[in-house]
Structure formats: C-alpha cells, structure tokens
C-alpha positions in Angstrom: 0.0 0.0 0.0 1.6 3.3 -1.2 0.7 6.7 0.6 -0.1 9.5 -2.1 -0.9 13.0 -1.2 -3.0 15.5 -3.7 -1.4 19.3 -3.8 -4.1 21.4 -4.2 -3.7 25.1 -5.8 -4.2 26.9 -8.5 -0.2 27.3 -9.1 -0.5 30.8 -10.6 2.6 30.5 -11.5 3.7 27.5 -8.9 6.9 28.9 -7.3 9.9 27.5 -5.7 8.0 27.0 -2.2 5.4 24.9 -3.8 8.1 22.5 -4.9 10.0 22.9 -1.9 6.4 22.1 0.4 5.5 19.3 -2.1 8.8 17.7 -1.2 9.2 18.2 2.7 5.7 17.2 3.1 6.7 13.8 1.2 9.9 13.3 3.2 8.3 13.8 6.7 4.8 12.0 6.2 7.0 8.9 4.1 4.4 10.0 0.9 5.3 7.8 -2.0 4.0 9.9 -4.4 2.2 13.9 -4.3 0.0 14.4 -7.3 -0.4 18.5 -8.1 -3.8 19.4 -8.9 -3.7 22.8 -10.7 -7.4 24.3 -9.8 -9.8 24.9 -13.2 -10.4 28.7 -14.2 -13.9 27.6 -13.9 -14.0 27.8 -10.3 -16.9 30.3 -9.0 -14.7 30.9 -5.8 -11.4 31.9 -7.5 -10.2 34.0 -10.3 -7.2 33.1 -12.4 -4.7 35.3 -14.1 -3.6 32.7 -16.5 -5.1 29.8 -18.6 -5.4 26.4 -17.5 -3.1 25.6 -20.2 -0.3 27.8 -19.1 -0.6 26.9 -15.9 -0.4 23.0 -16.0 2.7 23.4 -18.5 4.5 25.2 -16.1 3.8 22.7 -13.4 4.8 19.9 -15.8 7.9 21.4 -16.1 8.3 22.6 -12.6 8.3 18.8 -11.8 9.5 16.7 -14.5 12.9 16.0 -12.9 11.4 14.1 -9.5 10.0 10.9 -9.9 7.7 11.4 -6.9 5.8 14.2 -8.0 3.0 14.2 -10.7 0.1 16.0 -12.4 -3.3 16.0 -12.8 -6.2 17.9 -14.3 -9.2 16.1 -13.4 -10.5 19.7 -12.0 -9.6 21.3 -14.8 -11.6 18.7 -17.5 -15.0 19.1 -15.1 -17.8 21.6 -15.0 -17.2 24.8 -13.0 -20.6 24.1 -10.5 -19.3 20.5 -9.9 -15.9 21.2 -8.7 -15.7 20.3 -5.4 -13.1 18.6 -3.1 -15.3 15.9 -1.6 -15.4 14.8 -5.4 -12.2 15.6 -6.4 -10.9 13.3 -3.8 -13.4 10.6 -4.4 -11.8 10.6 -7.8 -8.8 9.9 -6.2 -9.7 7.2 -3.9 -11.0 5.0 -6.8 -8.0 6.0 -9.2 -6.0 4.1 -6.4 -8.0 1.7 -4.5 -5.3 0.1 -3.1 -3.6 3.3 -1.1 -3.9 5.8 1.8 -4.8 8.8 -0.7 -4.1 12.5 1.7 -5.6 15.6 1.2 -2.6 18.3 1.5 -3.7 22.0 2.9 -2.5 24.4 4.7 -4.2 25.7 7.9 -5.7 28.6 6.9 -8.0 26.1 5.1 -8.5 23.8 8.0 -10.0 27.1 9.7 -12.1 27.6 6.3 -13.9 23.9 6.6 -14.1 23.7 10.5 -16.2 27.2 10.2 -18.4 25.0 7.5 -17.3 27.4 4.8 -17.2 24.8 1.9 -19.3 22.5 0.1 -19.8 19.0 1.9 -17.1 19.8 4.2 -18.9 17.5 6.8 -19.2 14.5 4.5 -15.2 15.8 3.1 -13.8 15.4 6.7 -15.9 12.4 7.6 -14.1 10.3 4.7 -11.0 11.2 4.0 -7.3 11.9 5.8 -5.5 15.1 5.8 -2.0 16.5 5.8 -2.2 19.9 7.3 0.7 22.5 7.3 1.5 25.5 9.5 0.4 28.6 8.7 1.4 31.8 10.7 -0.9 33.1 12.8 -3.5 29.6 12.6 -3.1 27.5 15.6 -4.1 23.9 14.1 -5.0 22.2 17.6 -7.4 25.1 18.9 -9.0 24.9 15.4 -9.8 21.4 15.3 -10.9 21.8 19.1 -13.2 24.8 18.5 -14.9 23.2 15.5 -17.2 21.0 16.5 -17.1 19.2 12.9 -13.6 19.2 13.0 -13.3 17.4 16.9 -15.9 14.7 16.1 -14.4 13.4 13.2 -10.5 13.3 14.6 -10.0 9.8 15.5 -6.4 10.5 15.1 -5.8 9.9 12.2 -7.8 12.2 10.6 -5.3 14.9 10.3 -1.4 15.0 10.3 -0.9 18.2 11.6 2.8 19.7 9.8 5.3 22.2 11.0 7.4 22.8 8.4 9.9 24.0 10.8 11.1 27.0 8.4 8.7 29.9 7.1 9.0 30.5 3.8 6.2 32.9 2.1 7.0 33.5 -1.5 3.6 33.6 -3.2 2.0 33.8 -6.7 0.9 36.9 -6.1 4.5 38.2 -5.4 5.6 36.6 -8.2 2.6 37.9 -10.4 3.1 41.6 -9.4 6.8 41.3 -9.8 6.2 40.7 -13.4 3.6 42.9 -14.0 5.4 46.0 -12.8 9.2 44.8 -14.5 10.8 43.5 -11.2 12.7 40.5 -11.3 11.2 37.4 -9.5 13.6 35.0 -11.6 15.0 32.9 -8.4 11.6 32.5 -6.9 10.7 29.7 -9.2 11.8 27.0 -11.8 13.9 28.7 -14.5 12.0 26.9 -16.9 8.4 28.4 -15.7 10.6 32.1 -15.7 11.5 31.3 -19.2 8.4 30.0 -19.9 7.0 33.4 -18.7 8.6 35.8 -20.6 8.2 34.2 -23.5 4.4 34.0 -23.5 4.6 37.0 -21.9 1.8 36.0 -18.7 1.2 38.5 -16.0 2.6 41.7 -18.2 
C-alpha cells in the first residue's frame, strides 16, 4: 500500500515554495507519491490570471525532474458548478484503491472547513485523511478543538498536523506583481516556468 498525497492550488505561477512544500511534506509523512492538482479557471470561488493551459505546462515542467511528483487535471476537465473537493478526492480514492490517498492543505483552510465554509465539508472530513501545514498566525490544535465538525471526526488519524519548521512565504501573487510591474522574481521559481513566462509573456 503506497501513501499518495494530492497538492491542491491553482499554481499561478507555482513557485519555488510549492516544490519545496511538495517535497518536505513527502519526506516527513514517508508519501510515495504527491499528485499536483492545478485548480480549473472555472471555479466560482477563485479568479485566475492565467489559462489552465499555461498553468499545468508550467507545473509539468516545474516537476518533470522528480519521480515522486506528478500532475493531474481532473478539476480542470470538469464543469465549474461540480468542482468540489469531496469529489475531487473521491476521484482519487478509486484512481487508487489500493492506497492511503491524503488531502494536503494548509491551515488557513483547515479554519475555512471547521467554520463550514465549503461544500460537503462535513461529508469531506468524515471520509477522508489530511496532511495539514503550518500557517502563521493559525493555531491547528485550537481549530480542530473549537470546531465542532472538526473534533468529532479526529479519531487521530484524521489529520497529520505539519510544522514545516522553516517559514517561507513567497507567493503567486508576489511573483505575479513582480512581473507585472518589470521586477525580477527570476529565483523565486523554476527557471524553466521564468523562461516560460517571458516568453508568453503572462502577467505583463
């Protein structure tokens, strides 16, 4: 039985931290395998700034060179009213039947679903295992102790709560404004997605 864990975001560009999360999170919870899962432009609770196309390129390249890490658009192939996590990861769990399949997130979202702020969030906790990372400002354990959806359904094993240890906060955004107003993010992600960048020239 392999462990997998799916990487939510919408990776707008994905940046060096992503990659850098991806892989600590797979080193300290012994994860044979994180699958990135680029979040579809069609999504009524997010705006994009690039195409889905764009985006899952650079995240192909972003991750070609580790045998761990993969890629999948099954959010990006469905209807924007029928994306939803509960499905997303019900996807997963019959893609592979045979393994522990994780649902990786950082605390801020924790907070999000134990204040019943997304879709099936009960029936989401209820079935499925998390790996939860630090977030400033979020304490994890008060969270899951103030919520009482979150307490009732912690047997556990329900979430693996993650302290990276180290803070490091370089986001899309930055990244995105960097370009927009000619600043140089280059070493805040894969040369290849910088590259990639300036020569379709996103986020100008």
């Amino acid at each position: 039985m392999r462990k997998i864990g799916v990487y939510g975001s919408s990776f707008d560009p994905i940046t060096n931290v992503h990659l850098w999360t991806a892989s600590t999170v797979a080193h300290r919870c012994k994860l044979d395998k994180v699958i990135f899962l680029p979040s579809s432009s069609k999504r009524r609770d997010k705006t994009m700034e690039t195409a889905d196309e764009h985006r899952i390129e650079m995240v192909n390249m972003a991750i070609a060179d580790n045998d761990k890490f993969a890629v999948d658009d099954y959010e990006m192939k469905q209807d924007g009213w029928e994306i939803y996590t509960y499905h997303t990861m019900n996807y997963f769990k019959k893609l592979f039947p045979e393994d522990e399949v994780y649902f990786i997130m950082g605390a801020d979202l924790l907070v999000d679903i134990g204040q019943g702020k997304w879709t099936k969030g009960e029936e989401l906790v209820a079935e499925n295992r998390f790996i939860v990372m630090a977030r400033n400002g979020v304490d994890m354990l008060y969270t899951i102790s103030r919520s009482p959806l979150l307490r009732n359904h912690d047997d556990g094993k329900t979430f693996h709560l993650l302290d990276k240890g180290l803070s490091m906060e370089i986001s899309s955004t930055y990244i995105r404004e960097e370009f927009s107003m000619g600043g140089e993010p280059r070493y805040l992600l894969p040369e290849k997605c910088y590259q990639y960048i300036k020569k379709n020239k996103l986020y100008q």
